[in-house]
C-alpha positions in Angstrom: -14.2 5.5 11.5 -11.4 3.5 11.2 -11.2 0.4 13.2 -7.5 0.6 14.0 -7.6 3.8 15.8 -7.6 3.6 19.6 -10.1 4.9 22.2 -11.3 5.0 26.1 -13.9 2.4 25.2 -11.7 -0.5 23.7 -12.1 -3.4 25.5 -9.0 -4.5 28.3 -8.0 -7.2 25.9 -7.4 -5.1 22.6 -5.5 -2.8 24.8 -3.4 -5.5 26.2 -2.8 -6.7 22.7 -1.6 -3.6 21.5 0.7 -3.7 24.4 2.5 -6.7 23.4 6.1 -5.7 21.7 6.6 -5.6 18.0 8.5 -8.4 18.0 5.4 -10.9 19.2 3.2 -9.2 17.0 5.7 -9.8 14.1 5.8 -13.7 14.8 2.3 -14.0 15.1 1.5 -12.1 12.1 3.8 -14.2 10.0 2.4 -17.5 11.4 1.3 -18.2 8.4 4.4 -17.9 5.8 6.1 -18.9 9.0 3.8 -22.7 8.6 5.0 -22.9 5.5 8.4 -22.8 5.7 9.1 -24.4 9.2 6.4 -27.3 9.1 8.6 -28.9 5.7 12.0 -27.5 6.8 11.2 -29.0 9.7 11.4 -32.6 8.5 14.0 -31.6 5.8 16.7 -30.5 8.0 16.0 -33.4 10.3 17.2 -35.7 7.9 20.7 -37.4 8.4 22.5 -35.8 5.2 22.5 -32.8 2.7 21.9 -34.8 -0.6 20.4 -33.9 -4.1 16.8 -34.9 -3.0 16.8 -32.4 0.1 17.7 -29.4 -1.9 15.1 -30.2 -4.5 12.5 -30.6 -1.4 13.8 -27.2 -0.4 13.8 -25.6 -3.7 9.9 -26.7 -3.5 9.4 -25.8 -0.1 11.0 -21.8 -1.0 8.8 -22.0 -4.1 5.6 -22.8 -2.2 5.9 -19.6 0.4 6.1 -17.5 -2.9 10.2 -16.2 -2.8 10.0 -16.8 -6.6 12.4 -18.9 -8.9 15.1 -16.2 -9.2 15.4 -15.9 -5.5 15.0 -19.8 -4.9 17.6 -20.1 -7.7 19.9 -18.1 -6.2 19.7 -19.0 -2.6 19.9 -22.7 -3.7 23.0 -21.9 -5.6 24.4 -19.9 -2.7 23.6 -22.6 -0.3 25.8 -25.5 -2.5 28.6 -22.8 -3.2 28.7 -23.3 1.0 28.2 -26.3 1.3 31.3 -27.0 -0.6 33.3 -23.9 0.6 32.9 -24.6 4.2 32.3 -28.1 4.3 28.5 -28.5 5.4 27.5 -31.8 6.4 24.3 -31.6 8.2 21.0 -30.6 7.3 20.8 -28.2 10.5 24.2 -26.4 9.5 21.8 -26.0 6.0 19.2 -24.0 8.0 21.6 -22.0 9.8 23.4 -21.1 6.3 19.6 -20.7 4.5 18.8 -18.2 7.5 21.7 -16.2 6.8 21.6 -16.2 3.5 17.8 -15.0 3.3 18.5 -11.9 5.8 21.5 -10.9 3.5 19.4 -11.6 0.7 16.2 -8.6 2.0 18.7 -6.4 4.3 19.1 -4.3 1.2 15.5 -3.9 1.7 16.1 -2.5 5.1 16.9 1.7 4.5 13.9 4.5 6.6 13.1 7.8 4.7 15.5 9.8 5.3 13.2 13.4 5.9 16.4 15.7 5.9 16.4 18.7 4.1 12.8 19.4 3.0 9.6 21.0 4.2 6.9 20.1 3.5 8.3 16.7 2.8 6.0 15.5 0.4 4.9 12.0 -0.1 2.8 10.2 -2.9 1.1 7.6 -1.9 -0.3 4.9 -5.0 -1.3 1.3 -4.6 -4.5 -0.6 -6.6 -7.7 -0.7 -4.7 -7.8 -3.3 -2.1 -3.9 -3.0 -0.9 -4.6 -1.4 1.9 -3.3 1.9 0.8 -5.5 4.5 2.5 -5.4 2.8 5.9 -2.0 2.8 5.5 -1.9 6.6 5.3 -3.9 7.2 8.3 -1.3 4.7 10.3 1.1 6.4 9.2 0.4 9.9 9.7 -0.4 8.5 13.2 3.3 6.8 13.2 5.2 10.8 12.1 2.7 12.3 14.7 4.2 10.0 17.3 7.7 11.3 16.3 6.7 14.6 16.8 6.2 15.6 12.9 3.3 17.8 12.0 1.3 16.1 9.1 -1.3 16.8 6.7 -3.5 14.7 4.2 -4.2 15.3 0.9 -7.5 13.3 -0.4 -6.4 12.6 -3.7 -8.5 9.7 -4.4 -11.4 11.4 -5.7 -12.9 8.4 -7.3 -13.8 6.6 -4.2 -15.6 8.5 -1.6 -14.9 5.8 1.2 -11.7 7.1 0.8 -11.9 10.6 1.4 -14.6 9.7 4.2 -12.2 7.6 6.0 -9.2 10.2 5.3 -11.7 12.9 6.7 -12.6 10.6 9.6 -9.5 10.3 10.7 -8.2 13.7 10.5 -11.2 14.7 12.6 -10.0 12.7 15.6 -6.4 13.1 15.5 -6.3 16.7 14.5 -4.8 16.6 11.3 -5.9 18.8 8.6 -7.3 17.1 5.5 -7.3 19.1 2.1 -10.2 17.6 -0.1 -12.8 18.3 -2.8 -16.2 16.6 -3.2 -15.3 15.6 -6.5 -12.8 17.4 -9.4 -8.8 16.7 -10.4 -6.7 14.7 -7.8 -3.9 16.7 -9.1 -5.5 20.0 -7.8 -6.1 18.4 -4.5 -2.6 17.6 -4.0 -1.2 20.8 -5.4 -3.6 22.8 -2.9 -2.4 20.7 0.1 1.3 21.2 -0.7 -0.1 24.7 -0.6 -1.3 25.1 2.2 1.2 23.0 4.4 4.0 25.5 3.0 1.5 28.0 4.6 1.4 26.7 7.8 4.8 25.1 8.0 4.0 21.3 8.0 6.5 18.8 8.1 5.0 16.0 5.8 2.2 16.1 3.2 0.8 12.5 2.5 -1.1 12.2 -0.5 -3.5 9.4 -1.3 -4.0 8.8 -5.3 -7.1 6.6 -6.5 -6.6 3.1 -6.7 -5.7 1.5 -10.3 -4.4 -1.7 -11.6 -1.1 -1.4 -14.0 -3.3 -2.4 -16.7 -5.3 0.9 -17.3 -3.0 3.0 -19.1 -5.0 5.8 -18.8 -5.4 5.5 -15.0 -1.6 5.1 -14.8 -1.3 8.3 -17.0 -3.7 10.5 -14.6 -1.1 8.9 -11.6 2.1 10.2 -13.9 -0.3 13.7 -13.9 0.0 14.0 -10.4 3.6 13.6 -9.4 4.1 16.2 -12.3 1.9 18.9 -10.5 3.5 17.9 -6.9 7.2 19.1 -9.2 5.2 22.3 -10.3 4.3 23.2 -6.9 7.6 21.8 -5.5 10.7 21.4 -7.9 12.2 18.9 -5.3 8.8 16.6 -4.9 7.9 14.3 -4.2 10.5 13.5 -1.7 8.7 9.5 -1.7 6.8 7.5 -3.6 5.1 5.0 -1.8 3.5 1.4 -3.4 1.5 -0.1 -0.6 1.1 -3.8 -2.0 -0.9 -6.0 -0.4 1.5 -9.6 0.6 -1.9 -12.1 -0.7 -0.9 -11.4 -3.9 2.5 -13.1 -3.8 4.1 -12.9 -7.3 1.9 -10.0 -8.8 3.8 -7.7 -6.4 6.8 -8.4 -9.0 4.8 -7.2 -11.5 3.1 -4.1 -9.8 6.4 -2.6 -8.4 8.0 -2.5 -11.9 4.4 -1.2 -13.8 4.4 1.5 -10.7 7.8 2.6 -11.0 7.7 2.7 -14.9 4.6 5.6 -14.3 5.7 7.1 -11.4 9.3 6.8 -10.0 8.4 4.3 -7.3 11.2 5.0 -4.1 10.0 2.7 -1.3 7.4 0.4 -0.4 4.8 -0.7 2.4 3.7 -4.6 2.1 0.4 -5.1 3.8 -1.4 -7.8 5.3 1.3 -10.4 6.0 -0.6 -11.9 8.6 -3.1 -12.8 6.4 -1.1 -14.5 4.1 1.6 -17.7 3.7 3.2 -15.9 1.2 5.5 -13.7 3.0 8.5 -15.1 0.6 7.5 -12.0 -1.9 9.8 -10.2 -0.4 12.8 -12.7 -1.1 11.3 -12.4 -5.0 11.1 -8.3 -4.6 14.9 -8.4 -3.3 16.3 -10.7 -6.4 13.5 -8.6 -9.5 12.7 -5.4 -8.5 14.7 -4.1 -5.4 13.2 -1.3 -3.8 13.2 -0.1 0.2 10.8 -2.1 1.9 9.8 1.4 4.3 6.9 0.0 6.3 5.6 -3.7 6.9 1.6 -4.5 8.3 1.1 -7.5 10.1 -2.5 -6.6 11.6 -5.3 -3.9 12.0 -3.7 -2.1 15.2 -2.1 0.9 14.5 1.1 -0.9 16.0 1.1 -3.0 13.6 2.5 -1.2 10.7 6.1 -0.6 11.4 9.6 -0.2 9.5 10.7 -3.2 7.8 14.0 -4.4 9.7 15.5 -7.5 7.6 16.8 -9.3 10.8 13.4 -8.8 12.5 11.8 -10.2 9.8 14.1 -13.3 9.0 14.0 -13.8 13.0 10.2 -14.0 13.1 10.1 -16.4 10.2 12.1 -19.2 11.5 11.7 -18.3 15.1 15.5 -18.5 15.6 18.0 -15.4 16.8 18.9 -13.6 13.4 22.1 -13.1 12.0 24.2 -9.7 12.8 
């Protein structure tokens, strides 16, 4: 069963903690990129003047929580361009320019799935093994359910049984309806599921896919097979591609958005496991090399804790300051 899932005999402190508003759960769960940051910007923009050896300390610091060097490049260049324009003199009008310029930097980022216009609405779910993806897909067909959208699952991941246990699992308990095979194509799976939720007049059809690293082609290809049957039996799917990534990976995310898209068309994403991680500056680095919709964000194991990305949210929680508008 899976662990985030919510029942009469959780304890009165999970259930308390579950209580406790997004936006604590988002600054706890980036305490850690958050430590990175803050602790050196901390004593950089106490110092008593914006000199060459405070941006290269903050060039290091930006470096270090994993934004990237095209995204530390350009906020750097951003923040002298500033500095000059509007006459900058102290380190703390620095942070409050840095802060800025980050949340206009990710709220590209920040755009929901729009669901308009098609039934079933059909989404592909793909991600290498460890990311987080199949969780995800349980949390999130619990997330449409709670906005009163009929879902079903389609176990595509016919390589791992774990997966189409735990897809099974959850289906059982929450009353969604899980279209699987013991073994066979992944592509028949999710071509029978968009099947029968046309048939019973479903709003969304998630579809898990196995697991692969960008490096086996021929996994990749079998991936690329699949979104072409989910276009044979629906001209207009998929509607979303998901990549769940997991955020402990920091710069390979770069690297698996692009290998993703080139194989399968890759429309939005879900970064798990920032709470788990000081590298929560991937997403400046996503923002500059491989912009795509940030649709989801996991900072925990509750189901609460997956939630859509909001850029201000986000920037807020990492320096624990109000964010821009």
């Amino acid at each position: 069963m899976f662990g985030f899932l919510k029942n009469k005999d959780e304890p009165a402190v999970a259930f308390e903690a579950a209580k406790a508003s997004w936006t604590d759960r988002l600054k706890a769960g980036l305490a850690k990129t958050r430590a990175t940051l803050n602790t050196p910007l901390g004593e950089l923009f106490s110092r008593g003047r914006i000199d060459d050896e405070l941006l290269e300390d903050l060039e290091s610091t930006l470096l270090q929580a994993d934004c990237g060097i095209d995204a530390t490049q350009w906020l750097l260049d951003e923040l002298k361009a500033r500095v000059k324009r509007d006459k900058l003199d102290s380190p703390a009008q620095l942070q409050g320019a840095l802060t800025g310029l980050l949340q206009q930097l990710l709220a590209p980022l920040e755009a929901p799935i729009d669901f308009a216009g098609h039934k079933p609405f059909i989404i592909m779910v793909a991600g290498i093994n460890g990311a987080g993806k199949t969780t995800s897909i349980g949390k999130l067909a619990r997330h449409f359910q709670d906005q009163g959208k009929s879902v079903l699952l389609a176990a595509g991941d016919t390589f791992r049984a774990a997966a189409r246990e735990q897809l099974t699992a959850w289906g059982e308990r929450n009353n969604v309806t899980v279209i699987a095979q013991e073994s066979g194509d992944p592509a028949a799976v999710v071509f029978d599921a968009i099947s029968a939720a046309r048939a019973r007049n479903i709003d969304i059809v998630l579809a898990d896919t196995a697991g692969r690293l960008p490096t086996q082609l021929h996994l990749m290809e079998e991936i690329a097979k699949v979104r072409r049957v989910v276009q044979k039996a629906e001209p207009s799917g998929p509607h979303e591609v998901l990549l769940v990534l997991d955020a402990n990976i920091g710069q390979n995310a770069v690297a698996q958005v692009k290998a993703f898209d080139k194989a399968i068309g890759v429309t939005g994403l879900v970064v798990t496991k920032l709470d788990g991680t000081a590298k929560g500056g991937v997403l400046a680095a996503i923002a500059r090399q491989c912009p795509k919709p940030v649709r989801y964000i996991g900072v925990g194991e509750a189901i609460e804790d997956l939630q859509p990305f909001r850029a201000g949210e986000f920037v807020g929680a990492l320096f624990e300051t109000p964010a821009h508008s």
